[in-house]
OpenMM code with the backbone's topology and positions (N, CA, C; nanometers):
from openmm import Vec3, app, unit

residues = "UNK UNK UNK UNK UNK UNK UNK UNK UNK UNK UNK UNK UNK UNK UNK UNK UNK UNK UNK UNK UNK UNK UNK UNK UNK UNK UNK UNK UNK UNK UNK UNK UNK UNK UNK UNK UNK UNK UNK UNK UNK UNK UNK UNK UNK UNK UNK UNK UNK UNK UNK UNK UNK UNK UNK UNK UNK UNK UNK UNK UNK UNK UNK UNK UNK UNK UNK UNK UNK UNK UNK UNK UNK UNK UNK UNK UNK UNK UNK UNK UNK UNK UNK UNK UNK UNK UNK UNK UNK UNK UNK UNK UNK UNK UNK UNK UNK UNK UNK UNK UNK UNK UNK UNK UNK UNK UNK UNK UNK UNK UNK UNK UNK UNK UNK UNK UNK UNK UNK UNK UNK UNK UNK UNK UNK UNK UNK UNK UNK UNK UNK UNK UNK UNK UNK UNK UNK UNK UNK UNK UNK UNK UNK UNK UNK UNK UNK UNK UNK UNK UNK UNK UNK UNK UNK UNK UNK UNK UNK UNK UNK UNK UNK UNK UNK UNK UNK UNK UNK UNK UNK UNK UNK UNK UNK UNK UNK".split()
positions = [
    Vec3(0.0839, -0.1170, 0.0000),
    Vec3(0.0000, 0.0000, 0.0000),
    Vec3(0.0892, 0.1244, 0.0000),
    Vec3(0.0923, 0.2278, -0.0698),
    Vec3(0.1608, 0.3216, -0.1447),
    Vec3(0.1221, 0.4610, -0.0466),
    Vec3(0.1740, 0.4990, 0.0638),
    Vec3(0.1730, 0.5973, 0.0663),
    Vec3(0.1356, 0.7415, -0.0307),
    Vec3(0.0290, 0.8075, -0.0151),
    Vec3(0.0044, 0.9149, -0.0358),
    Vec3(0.0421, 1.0725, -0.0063),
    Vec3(0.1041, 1.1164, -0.1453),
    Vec3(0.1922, 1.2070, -0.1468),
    Vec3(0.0815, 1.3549, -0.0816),
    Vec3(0.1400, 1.4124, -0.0069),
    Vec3(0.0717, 1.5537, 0.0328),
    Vec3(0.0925, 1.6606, -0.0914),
    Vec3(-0.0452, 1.7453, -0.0846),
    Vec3(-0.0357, 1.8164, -0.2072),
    Vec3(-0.0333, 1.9458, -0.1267),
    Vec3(0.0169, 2.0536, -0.2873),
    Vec3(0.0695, 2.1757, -0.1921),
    Vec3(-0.0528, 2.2401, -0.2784),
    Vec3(-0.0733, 2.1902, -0.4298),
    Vec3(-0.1928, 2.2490, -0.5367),
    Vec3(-0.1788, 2.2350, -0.6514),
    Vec3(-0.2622, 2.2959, -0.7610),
    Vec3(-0.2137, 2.2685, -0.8940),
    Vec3(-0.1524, 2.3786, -0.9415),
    Vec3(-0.0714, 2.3595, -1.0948),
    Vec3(0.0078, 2.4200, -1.1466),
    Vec3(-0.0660, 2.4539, -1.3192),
    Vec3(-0.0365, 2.5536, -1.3127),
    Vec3(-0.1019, 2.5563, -1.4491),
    Vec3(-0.0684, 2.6696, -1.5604),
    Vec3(0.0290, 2.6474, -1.6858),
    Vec3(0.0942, 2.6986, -1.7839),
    Vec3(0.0468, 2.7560, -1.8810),
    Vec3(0.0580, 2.9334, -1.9221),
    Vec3(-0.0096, 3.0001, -2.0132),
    Vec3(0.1076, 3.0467, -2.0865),
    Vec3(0.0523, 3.0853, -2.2407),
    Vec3(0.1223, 3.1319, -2.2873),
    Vec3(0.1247, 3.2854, -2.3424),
    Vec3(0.0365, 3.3881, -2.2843),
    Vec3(0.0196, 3.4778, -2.2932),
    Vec3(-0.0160, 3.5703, -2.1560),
    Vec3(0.0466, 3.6648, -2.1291),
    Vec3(0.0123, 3.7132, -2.0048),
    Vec3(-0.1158, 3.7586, -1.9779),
    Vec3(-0.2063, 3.7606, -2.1010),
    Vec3(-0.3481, 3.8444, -2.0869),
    Vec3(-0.4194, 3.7235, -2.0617),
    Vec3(-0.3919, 3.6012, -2.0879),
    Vec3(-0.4800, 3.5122, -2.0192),
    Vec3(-0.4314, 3.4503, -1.9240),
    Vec3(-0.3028, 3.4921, -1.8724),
    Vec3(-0.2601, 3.4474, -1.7240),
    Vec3(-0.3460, 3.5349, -1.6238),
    Vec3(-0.3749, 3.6605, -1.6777),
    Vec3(-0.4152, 3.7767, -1.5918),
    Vec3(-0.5657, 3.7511, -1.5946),
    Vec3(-0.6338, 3.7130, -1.7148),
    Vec3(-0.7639, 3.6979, -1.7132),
    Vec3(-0.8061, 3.5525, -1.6030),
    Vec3(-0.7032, 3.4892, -1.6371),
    Vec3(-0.7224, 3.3349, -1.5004),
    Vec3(-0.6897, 3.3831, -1.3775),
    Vec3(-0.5989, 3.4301, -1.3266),
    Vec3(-0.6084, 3.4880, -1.1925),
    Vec3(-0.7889, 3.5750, -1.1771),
    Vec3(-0.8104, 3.6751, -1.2920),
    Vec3(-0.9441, 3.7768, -1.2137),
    Vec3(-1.0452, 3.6429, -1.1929),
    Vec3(-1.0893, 3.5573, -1.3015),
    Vec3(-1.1299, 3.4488, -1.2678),
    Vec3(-1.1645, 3.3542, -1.1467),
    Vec3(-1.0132, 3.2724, -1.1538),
    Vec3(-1.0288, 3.2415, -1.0195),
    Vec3(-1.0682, 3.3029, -0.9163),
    Vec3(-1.0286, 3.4300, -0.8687),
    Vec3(-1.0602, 3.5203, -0.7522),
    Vec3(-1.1787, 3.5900, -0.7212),
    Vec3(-1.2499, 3.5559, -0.8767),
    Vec3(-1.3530, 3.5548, -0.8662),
    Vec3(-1.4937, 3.4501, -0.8200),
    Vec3(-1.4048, 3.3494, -0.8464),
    Vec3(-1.4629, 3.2342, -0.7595),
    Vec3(-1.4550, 3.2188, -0.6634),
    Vec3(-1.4033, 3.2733, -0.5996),
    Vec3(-1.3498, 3.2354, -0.4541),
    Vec3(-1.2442, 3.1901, -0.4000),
    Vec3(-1.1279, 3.1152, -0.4777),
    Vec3(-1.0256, 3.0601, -0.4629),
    Vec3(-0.9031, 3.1932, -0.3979),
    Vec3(-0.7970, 3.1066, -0.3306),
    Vec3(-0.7075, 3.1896, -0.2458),
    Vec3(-0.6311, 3.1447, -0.2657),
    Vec3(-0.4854, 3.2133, -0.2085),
    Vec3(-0.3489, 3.1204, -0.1807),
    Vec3(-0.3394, 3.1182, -0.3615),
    Vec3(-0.3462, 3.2536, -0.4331),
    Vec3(-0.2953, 3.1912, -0.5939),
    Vec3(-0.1271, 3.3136, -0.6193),
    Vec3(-0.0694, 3.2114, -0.6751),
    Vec3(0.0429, 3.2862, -0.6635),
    Vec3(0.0819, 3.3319, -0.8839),
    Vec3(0.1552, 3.3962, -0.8943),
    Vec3(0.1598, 3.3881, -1.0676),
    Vec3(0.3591, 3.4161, -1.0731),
    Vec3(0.3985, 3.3443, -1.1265),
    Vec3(0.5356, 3.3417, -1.1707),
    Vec3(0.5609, 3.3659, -1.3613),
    Vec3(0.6285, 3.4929, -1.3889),
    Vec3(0.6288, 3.5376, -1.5280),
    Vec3(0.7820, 3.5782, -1.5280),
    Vec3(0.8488, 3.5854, -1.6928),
    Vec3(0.9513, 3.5786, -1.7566),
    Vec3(0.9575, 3.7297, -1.7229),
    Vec3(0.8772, 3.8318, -1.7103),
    Vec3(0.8853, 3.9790, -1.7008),
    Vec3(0.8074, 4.0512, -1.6245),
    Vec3(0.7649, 4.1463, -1.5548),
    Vec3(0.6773, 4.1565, -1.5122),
    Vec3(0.5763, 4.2357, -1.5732),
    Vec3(0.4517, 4.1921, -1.4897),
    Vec3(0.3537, 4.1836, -1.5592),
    Vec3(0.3052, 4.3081, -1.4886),
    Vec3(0.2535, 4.4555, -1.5760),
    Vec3(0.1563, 4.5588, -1.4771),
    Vec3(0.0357, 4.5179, -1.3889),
    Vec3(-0.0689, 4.4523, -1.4690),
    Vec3(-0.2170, 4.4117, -1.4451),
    Vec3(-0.2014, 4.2769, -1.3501),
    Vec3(-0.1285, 4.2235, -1.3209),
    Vec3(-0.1031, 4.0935, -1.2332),
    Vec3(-0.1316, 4.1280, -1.1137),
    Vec3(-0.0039, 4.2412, -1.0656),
    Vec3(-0.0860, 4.2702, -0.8961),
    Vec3(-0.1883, 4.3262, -0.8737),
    Vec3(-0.2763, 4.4022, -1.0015),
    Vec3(-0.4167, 4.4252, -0.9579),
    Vec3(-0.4960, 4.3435, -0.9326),
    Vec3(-0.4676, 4.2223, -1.0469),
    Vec3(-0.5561, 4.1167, -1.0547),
    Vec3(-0.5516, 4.0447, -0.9123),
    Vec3(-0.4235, 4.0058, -0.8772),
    Vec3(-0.4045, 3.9415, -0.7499),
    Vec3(-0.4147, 3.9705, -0.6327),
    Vec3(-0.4577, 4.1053, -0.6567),
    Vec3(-0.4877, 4.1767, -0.5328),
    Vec3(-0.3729, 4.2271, -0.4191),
    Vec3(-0.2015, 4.2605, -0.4799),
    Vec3(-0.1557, 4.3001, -0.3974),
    Vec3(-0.1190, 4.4522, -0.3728),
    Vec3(-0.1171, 4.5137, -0.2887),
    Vec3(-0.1489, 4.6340, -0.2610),
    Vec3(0.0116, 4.6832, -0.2352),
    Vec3(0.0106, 4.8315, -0.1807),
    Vec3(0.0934, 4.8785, -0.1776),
    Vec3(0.2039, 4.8337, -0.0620),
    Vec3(0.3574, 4.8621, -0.0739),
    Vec3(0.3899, 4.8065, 0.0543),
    Vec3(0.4823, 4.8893, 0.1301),
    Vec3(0.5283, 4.8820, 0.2305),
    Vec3(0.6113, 4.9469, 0.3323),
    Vec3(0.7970, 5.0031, 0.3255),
    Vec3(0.7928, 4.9220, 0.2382),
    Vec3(0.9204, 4.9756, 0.1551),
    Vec3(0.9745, 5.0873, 0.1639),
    Vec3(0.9085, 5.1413, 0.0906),
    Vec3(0.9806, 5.3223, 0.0858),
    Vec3(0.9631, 5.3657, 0.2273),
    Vec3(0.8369, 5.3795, 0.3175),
    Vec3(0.8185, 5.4409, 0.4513),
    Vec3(0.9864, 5.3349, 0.5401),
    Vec3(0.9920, 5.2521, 0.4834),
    Vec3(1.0955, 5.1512, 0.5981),
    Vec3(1.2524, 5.2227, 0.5452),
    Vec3(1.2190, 5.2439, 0.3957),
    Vec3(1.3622, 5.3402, 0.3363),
    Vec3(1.3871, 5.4226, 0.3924),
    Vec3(1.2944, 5.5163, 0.4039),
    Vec3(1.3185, 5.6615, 0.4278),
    Vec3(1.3275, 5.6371, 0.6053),
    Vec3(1.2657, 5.5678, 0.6491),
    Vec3(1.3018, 5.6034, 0.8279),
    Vec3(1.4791, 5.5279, 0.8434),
    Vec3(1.4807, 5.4689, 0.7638),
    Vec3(1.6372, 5.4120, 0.7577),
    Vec3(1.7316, 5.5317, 0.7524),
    Vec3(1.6872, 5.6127, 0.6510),
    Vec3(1.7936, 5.7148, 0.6061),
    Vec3(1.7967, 5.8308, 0.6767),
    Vec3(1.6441, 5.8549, 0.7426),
    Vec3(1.6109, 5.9481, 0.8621),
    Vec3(1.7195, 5.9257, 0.9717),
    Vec3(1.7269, 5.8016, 0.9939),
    Vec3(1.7859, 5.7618, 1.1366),
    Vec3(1.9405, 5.7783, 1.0658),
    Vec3(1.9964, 5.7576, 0.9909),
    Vec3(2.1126, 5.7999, 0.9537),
    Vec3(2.1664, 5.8941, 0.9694),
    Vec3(2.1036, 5.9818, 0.8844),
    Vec3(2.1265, 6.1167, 0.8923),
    Vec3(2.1479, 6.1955, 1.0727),
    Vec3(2.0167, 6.1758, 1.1168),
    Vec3(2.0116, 6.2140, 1.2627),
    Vec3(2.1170, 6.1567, 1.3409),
    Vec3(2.1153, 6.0713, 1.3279),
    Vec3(2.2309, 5.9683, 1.4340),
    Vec3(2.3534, 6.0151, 1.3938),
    Vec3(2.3911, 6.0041, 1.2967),
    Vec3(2.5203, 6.0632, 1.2541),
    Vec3(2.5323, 6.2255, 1.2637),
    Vec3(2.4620, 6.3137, 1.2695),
    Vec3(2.4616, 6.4616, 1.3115),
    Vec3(2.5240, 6.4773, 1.4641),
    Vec3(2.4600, 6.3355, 1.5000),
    Vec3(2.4176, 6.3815, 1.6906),
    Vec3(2.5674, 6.3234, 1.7230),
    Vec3(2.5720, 6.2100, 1.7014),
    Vec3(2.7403, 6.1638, 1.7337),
    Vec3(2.8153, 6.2698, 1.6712),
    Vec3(2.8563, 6.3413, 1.6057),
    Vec3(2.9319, 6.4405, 1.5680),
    Vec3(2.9595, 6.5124, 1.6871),
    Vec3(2.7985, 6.6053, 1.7027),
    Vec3(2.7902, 6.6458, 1.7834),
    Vec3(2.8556, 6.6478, 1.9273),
    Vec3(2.7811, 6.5147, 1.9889),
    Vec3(2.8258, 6.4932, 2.0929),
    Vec3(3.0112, 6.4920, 2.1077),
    Vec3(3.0657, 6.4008, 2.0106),
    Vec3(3.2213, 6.4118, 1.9987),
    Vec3(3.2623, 6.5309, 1.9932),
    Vec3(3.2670, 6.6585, 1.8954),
    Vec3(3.3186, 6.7821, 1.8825),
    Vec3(3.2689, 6.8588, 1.9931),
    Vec3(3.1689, 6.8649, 2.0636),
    Vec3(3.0999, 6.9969, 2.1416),
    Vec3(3.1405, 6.9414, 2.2555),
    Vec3(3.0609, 6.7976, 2.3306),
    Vec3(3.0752, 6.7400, 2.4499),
    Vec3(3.1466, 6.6912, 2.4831),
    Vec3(3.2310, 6.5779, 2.4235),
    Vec3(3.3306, 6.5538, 2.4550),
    Vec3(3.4871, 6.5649, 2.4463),
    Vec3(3.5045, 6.6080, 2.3414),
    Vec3(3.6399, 6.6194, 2.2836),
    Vec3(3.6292, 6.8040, 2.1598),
    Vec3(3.5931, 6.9156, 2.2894),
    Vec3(3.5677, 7.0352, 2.2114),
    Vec3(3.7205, 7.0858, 2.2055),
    Vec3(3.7831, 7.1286, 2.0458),
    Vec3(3.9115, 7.1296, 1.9973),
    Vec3(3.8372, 7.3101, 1.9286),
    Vec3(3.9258, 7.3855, 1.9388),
    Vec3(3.8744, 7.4883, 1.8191),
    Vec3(3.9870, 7.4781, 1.7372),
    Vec3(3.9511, 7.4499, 1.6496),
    Vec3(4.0238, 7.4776, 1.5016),
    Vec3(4.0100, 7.5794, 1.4092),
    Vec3(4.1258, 7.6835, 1.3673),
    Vec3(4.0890, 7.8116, 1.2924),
    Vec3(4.0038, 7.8879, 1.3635),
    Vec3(3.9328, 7.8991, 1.4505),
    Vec3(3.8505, 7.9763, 1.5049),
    Vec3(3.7186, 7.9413, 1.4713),
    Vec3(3.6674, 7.8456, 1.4359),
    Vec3(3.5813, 7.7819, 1.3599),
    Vec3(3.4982, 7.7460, 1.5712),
    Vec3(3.3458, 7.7355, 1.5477),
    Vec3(3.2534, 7.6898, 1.6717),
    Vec3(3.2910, 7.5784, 1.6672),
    Vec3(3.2387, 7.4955, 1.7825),
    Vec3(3.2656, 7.3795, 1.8475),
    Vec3(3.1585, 7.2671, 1.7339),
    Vec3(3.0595, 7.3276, 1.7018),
    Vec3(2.9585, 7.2798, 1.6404),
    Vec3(2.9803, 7.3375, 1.4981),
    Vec3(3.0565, 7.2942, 1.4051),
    Vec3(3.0974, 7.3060, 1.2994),
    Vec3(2.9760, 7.2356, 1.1602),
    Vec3(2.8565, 7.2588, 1.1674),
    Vec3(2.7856, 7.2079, 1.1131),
    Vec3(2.8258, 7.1362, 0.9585),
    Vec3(2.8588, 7.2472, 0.9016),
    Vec3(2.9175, 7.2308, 0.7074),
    Vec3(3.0037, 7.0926, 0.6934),
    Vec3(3.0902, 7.0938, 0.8600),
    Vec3(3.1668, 6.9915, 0.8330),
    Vec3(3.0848, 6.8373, 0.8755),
    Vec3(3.0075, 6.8008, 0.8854),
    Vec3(2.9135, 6.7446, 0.9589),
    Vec3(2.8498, 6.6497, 0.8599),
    Vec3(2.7868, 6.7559, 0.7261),
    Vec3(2.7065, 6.7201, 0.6454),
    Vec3(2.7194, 6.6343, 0.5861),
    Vec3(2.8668, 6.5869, 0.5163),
    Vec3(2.9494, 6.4790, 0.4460),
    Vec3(2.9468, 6.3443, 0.4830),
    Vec3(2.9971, 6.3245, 0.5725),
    Vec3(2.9424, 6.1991, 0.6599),
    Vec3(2.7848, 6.1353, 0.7446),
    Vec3(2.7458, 6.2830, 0.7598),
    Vec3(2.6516, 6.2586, 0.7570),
    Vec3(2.5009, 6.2066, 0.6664),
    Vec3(2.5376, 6.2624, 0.4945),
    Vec3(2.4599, 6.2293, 0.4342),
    Vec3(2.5126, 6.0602, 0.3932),
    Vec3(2.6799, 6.0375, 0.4109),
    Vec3(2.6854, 5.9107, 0.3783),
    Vec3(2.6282, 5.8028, 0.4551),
    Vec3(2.5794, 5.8305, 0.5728),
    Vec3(2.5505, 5.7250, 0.6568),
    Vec3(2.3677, 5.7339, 0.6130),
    Vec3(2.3337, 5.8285, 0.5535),
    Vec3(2.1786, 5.8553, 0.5430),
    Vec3(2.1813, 5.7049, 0.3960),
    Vec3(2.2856, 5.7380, 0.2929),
    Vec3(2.2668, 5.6569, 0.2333),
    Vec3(2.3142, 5.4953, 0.2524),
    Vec3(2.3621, 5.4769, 0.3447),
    Vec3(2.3629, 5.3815, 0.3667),
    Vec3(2.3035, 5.3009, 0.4613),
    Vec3(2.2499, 5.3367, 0.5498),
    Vec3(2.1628, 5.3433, 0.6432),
    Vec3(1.9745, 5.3147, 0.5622),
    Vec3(1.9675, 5.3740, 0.4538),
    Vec3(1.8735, 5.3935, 0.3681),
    Vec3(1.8616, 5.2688, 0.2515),
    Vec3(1.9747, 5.1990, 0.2218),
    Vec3(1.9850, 5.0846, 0.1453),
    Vec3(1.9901, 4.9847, 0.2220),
    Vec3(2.0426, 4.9807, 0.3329),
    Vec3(2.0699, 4.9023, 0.4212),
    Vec3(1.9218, 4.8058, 0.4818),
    Vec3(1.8006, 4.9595, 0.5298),
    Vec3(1.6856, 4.9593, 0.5257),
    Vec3(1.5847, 4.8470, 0.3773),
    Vec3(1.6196, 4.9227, 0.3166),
    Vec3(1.5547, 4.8771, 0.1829),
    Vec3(1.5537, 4.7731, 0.1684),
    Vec3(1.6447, 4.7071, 0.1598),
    Vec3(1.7351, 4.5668, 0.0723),
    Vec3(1.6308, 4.4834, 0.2015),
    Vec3(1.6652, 4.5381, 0.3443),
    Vec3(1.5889, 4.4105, 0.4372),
    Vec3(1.4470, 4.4366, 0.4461),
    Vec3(1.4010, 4.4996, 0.3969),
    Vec3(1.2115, 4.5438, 0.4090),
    Vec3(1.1820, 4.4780, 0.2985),
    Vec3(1.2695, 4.4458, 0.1728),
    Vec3(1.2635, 4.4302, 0.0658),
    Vec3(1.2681, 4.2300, 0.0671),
    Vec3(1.3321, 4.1924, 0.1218),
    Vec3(1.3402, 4.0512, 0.1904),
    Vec3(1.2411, 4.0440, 0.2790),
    Vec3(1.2611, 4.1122, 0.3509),
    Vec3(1.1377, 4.0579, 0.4795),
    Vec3(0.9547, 4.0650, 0.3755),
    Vec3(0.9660, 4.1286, 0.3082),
    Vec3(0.8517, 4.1422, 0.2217),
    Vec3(0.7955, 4.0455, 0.1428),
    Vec3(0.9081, 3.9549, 0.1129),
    Vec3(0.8928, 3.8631, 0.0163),
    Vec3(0.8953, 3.7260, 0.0706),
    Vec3(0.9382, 3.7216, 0.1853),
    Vec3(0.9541, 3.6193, 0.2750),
    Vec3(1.1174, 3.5555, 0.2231),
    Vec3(1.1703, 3.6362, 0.2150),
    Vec3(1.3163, 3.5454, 0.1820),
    Vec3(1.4363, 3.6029, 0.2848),
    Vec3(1.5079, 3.5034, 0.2338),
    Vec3(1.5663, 3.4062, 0.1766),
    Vec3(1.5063, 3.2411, 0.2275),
    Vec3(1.4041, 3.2118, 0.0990),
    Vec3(1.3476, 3.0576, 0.0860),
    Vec3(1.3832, 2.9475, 0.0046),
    Vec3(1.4617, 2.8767, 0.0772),
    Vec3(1.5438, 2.7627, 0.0099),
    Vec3(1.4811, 2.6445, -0.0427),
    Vec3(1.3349, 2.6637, 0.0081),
    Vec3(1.2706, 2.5175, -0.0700),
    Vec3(1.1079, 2.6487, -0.1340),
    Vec3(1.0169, 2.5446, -0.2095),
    Vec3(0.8850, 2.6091, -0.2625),
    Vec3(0.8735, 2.4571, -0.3116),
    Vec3(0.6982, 2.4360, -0.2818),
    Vec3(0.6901, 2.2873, -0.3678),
    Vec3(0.6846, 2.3150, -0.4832),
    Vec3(0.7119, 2.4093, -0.5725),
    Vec3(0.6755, 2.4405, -0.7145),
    Vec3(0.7812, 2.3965, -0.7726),
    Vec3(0.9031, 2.4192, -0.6908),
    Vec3(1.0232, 2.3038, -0.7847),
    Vec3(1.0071, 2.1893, -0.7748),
    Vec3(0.9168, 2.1406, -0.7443),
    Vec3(0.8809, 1.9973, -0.7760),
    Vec3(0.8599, 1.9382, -0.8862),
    Vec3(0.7680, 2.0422, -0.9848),
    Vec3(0.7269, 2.0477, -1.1451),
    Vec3(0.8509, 2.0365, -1.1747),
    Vec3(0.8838, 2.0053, -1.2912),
    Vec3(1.0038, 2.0312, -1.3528),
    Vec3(1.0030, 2.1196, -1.4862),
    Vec3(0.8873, 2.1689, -1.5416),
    Vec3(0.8636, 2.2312, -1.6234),
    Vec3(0.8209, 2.3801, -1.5435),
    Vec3(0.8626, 2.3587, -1.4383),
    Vec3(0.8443, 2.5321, -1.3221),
    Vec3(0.9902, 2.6179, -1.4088),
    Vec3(1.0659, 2.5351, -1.4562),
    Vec3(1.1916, 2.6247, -1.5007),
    Vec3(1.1668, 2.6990, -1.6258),
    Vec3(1.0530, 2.6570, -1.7391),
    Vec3(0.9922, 2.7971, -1.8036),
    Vec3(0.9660, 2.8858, -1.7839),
    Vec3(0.9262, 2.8993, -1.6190),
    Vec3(0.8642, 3.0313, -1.6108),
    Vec3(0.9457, 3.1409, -1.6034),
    Vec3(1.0519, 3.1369, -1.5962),
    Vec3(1.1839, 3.2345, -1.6318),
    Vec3(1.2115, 3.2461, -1.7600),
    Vec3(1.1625, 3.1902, -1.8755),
    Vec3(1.1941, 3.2153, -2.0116),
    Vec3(1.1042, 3.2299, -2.0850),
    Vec3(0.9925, 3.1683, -2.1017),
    Vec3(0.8858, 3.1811, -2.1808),
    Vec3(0.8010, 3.1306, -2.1739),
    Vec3(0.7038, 3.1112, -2.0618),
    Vec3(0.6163, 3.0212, -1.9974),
    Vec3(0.5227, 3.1521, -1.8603),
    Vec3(0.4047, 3.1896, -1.8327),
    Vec3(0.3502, 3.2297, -1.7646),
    Vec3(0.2712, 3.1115, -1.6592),
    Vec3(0.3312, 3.1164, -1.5520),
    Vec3(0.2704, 2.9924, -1.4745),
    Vec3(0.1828, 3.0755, -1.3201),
    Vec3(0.0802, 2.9618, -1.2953),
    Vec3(-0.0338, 3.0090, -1.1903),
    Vec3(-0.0069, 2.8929, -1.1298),
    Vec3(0.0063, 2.8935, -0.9958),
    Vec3(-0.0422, 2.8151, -0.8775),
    Vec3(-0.1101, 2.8715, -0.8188),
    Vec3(-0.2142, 2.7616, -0.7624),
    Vec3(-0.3508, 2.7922, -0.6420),
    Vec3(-0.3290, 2.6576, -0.5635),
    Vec3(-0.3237, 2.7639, -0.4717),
    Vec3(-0.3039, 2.6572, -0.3442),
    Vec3(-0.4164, 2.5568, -0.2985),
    Vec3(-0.4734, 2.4440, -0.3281),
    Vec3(-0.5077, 2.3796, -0.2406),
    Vec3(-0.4474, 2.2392, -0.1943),
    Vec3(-0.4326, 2.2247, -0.0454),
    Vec3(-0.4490, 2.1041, -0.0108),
    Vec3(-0.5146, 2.0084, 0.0341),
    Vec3(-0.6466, 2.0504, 0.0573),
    Vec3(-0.7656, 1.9341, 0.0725),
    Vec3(-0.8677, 1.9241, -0.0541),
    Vec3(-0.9232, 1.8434, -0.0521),
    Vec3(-1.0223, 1.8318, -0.1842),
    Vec3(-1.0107, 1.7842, -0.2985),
    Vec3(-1.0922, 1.7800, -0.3374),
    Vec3(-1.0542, 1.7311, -0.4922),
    Vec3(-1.0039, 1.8272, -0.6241),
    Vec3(-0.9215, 1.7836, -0.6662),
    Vec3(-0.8652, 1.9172, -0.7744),
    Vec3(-0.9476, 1.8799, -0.9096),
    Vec3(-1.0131, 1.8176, -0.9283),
    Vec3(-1.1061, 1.7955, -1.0754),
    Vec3(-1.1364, 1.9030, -1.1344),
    Vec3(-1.2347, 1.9930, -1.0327),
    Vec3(-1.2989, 2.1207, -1.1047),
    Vec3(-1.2069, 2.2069, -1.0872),
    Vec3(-1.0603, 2.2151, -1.0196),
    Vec3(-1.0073, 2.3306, -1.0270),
    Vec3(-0.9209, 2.3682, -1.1794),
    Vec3(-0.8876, 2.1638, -1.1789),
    Vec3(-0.7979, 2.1604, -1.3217),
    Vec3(-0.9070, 2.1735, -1.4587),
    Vec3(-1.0016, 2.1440, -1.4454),
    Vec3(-1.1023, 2.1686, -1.5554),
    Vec3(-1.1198, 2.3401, -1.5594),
    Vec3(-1.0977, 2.3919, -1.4832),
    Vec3(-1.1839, 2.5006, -1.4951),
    Vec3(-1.0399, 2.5534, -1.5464),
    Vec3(-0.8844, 2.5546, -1.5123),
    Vec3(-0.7616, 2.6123, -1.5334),
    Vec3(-0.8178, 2.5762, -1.6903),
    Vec3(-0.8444, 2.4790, -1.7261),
    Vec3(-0.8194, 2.4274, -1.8908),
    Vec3(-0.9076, 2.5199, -1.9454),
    Vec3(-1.0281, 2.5317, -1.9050),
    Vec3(-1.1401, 2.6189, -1.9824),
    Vec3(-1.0209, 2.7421, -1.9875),
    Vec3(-0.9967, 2.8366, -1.9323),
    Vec3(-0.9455, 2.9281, -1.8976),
    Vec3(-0.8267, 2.9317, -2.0507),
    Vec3(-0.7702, 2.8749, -2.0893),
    Vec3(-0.6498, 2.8813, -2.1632),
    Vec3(-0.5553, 2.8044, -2.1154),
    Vec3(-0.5401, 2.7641, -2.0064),
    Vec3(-0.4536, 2.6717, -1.9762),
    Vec3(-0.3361, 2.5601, -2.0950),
    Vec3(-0.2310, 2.5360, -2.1026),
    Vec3(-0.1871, 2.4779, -2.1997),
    Vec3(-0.1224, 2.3535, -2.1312),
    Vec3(-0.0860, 2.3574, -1.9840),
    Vec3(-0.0889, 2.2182, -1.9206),
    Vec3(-0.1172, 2.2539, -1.7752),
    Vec3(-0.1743, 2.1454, -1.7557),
    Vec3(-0.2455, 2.1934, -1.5413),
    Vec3(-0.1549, 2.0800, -1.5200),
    Vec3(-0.0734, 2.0722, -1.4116),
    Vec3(-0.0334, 1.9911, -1.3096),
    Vec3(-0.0010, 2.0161, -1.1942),
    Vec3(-0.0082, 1.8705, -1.1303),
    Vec3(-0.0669, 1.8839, -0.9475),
    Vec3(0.0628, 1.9169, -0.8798),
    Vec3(0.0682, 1.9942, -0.7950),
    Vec3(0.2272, 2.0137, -0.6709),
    Vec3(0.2303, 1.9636, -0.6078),
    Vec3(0.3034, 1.8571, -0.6107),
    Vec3(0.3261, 1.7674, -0.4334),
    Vec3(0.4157, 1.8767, -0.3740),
    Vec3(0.3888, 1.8301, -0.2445),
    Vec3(0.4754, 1.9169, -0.1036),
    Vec3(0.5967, 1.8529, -0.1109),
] * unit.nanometer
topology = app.Topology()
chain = topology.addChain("A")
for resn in residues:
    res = topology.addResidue(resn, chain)
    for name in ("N", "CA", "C"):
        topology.addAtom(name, app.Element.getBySymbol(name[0]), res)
């Protein structure tokens, strides 16, 4: 008796992005969830269709580069005025002009630094497995292949793969976990 493989959902291969996009409004219009879309380029109308919205990115950039900037003003600060006050040329203790240089470098780095991890944390990575490499025809979708997964793991997939086929579909197959 053959053990039964756990499913993660089906897989299903278009060859045009307007009917990858028209199968996502579709599905989501049925009710179905958990649908993900993998394309050779990106697609404008995909995250409308899929419903993903705007994200935190830039607000997580910019407080990155905020805190740069500030932090690096204030340590200046504190070093030249409070602790270690030197006059040079006759120049104030609080030499602002000289300040700015290092200070905007830490804004930008402080600001990418931000990005790059809001930008991961967003996506959920770094993810070393997905059951979608399971397909072996998942490696089109980087060249010339528009592919849809919908997640289910209970139920029967009959009407989900019939209905992918109505749709344009050019092959549906199932994802084991």
């Amino acid at each position: 008796m053959a053990k039964e493989q756990k499913r993660y959902g089906c897989m299903a291969f278009f060859e045009t992005p307007e009917s990858l996009v028209h199968a996502v409004r579709t599905l989501r219009g049925a009710g179905y969830e958990g649908i993900e879309a993998f394309t050779p380029f990106p697609v404008e109308e995909l995250d409308d269709a899929l419903g993903i919205g705007s994200n935190c990115i830039p607000l997580v950039t910019f407080a990155g580069g905020a805190i740069g900037f500030v932090g690096m003003l204030v340590m200046q600060y504190i070093a030249a005025v409070l602790n270690y006050p030197i006059r040079v040329g006759g120049r104030p203790f609080a030499s602002w002009p000289a300040f700015i240089p290092s200070a905007l470098e830490m804004t930008f780095l402080l600001a990418a630094a931000a990005g790059v991890l809001a930008m991961l944390a967003g996506n959920r990575l770094p993810k070393f497995y997905h059951p979608v490499f399971n397909v072996e025809r998942f490696g089109r979708a980087s060249q010339d292949r528009f592919v849809l997964v919908v997640r289910m793991e209970e139920g029967d997939t009959s009407r989900l793969r019939e209905m992918l086929q109505g749709l344009g579909a050019v092959q549906v197959d199932e994802v084991a976990v």
